[in-house]
ZADO-1210 file (C-alpha; in nm, 4 decimals, padded with zeros to 6 digits):
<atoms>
<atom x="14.2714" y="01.8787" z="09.2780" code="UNK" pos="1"/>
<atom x="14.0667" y="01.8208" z="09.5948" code="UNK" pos="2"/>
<atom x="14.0473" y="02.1078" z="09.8215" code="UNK" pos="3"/>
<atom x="13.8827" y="02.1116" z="10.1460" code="UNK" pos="4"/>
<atom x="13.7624" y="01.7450" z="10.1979" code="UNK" pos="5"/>
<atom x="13.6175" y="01.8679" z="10.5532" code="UNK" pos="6"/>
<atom x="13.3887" y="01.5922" z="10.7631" code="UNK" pos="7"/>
<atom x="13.0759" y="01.8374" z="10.8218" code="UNK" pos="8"/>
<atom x="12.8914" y="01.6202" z="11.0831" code="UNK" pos="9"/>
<atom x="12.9483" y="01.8133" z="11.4402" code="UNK" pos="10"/>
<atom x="12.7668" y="01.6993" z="11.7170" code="UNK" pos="11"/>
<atom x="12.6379" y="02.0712" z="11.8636" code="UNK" pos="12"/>
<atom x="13.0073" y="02.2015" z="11.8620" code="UNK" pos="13"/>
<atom x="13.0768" y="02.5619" z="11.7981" code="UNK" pos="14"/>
<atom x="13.3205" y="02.7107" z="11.5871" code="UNK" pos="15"/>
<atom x="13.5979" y="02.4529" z="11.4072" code="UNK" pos="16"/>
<atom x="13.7657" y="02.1813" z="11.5213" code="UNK" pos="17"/>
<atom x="14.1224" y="02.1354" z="11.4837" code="UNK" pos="18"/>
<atom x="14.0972" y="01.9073" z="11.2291" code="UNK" pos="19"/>
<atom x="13.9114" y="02.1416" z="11.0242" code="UNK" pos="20"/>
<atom x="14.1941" y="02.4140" z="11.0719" code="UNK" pos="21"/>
<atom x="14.4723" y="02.1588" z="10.9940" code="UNK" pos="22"/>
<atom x="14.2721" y="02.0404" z="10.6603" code="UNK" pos="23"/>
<atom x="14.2219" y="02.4068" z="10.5686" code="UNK" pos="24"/>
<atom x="14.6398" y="02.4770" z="10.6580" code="UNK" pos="25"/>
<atom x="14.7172" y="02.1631" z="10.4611" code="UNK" pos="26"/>
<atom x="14.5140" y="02.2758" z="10.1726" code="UNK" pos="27"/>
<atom x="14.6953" y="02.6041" z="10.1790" code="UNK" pos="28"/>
<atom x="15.0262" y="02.4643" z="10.2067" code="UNK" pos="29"/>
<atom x="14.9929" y="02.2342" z="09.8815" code="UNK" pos="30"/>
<atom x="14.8231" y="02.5184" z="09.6898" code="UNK" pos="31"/>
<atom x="15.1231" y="02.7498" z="09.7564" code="UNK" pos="32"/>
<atom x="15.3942" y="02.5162" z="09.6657" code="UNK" pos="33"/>
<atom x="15.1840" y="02.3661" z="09.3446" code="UNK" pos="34"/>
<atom x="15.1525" y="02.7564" z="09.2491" code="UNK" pos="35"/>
<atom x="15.5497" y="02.8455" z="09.3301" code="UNK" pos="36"/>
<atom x="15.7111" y="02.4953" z="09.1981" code="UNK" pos="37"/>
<atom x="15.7716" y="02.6120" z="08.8269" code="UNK" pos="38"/>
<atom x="15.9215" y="02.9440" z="08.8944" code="UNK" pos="39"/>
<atom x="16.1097" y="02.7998" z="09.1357" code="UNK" pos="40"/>
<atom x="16.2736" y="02.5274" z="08.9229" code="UNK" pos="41"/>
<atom x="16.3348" y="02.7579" z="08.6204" code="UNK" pos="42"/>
<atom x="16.5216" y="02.9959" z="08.8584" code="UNK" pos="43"/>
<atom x="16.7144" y="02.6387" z="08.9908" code="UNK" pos="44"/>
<atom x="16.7830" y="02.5168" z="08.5910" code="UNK" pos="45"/>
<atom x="16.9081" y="02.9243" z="08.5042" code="UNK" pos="46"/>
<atom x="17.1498" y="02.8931" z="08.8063" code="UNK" pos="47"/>
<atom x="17.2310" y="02.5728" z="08.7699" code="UNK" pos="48"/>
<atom x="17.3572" y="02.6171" z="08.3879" code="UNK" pos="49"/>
<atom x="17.5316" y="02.9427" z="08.5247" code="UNK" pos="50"/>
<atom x="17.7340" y="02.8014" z="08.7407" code="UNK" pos="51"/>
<atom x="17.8210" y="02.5426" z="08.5100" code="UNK" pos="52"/>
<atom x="17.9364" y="02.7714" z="08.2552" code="UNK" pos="53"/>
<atom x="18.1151" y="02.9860" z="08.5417" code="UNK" pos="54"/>
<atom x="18.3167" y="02.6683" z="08.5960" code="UNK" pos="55"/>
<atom x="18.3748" y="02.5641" z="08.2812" code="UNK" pos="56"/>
<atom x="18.4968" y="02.8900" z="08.2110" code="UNK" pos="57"/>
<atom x="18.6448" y="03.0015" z="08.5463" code="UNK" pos="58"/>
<atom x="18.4687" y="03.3117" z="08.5489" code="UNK" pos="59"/>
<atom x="18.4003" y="03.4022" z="08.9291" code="UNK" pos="60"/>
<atom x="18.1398" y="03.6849" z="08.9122" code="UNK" pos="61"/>
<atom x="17.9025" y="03.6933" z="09.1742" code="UNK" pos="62"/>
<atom x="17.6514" y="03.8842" z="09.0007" code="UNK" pos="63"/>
<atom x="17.6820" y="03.7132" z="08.6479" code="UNK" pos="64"/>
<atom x="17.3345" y="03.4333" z="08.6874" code="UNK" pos="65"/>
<atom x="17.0915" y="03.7737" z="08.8074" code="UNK" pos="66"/>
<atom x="17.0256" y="03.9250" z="08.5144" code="UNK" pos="67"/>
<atom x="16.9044" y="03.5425" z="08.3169" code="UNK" pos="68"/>
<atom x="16.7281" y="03.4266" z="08.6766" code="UNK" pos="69"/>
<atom x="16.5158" y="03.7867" z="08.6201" code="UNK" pos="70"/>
<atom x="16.4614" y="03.7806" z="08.2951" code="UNK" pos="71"/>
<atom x="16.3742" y="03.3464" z="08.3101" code="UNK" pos="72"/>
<atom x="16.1378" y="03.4338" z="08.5932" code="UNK" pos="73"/>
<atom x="15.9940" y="03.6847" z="08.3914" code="UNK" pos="74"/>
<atom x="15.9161" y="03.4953" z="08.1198" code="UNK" pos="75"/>
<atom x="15.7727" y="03.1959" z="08.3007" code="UNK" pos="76"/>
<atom x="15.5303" y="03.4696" z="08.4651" code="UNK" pos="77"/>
<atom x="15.4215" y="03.5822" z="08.1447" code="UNK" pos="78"/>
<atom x="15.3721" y="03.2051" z="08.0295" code="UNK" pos="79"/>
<atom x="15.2284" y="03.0243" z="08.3829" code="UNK" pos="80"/>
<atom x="15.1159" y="03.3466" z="08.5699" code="UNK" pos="81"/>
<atom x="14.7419" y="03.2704" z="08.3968" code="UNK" pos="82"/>
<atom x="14.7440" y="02.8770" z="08.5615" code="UNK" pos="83"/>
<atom x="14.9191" y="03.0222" z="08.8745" code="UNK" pos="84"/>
<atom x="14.6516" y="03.2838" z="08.9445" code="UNK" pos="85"/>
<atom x="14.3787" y="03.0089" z="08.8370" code="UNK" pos="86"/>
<atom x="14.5327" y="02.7700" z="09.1188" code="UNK" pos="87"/>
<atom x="14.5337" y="03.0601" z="09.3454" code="UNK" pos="88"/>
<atom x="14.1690" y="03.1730" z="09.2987" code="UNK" pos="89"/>
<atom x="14.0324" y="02.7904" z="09.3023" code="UNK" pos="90"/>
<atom x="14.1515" y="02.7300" z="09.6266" code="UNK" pos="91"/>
<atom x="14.0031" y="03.0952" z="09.7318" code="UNK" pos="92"/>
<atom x="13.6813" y="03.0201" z="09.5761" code="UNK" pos="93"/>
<atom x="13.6223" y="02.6773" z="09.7500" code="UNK" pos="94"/>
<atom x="13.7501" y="02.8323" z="10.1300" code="UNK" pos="95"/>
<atom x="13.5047" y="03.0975" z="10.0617" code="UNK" pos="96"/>
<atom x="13.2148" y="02.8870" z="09.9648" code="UNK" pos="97"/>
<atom x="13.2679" y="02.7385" z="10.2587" code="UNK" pos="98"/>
<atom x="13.3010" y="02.9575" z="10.4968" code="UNK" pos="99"/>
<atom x="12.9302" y="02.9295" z="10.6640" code="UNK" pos="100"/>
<atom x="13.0452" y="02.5999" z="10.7310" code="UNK" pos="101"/>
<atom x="13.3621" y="02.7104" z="10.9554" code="UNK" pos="102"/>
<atom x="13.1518" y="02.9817" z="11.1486" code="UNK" pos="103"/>
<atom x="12.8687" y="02.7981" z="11.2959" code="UNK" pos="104"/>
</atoms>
């Protein structure tokens, strides 16, 4: 992944242009959705095999797909919380390392 692909070469200018504020929002934006996709899609698959099952079965309880969404979630924590925090602190590392370059 490519984070922060920011044109340096200001003519004099102080402070960032919006460009620079829009790359570092865009950045931000695709980091967080990378990082929440997969706990996201195993909470979609639990419900969606819940509601199967409440159809196929005609059970209508409301409360019946929380307890397998929690403990799925869980589980894909313990499994892609490692990559999900590595994602997270990447994208932290490079804003950071470039931060003299946003405050001149």
């Amino acid at each position: 992944m490519k984070y922060l692909e920011i044109d340096i070469q200001k003519k004099g200018a102080k402070g960032m242009t919006t460009a620079e504020v829009i790359t570092i929002a865009k950045d931000a934006l695709y980091t967080i959705i990378i990082t929440a996709t997969p706990i996201l899609l195993i909470s979609l698959v639990i419900g969606l095999v819940i509601s199967i099952f409440q159809t196929v079965t005609s059970i209508q309880e409301q409360t019946m797909t929380f307890v397998p969404k929690i403990i799925g979630i869980f589980l894909g924590l313990m499994l892609l919380g490692g990559w999900m925090l590595e994602n997270m602190v990447t994208y932290m590392e490079n804003l950071w390392s470039n931060f003299s370059l946003y405050i001149r």
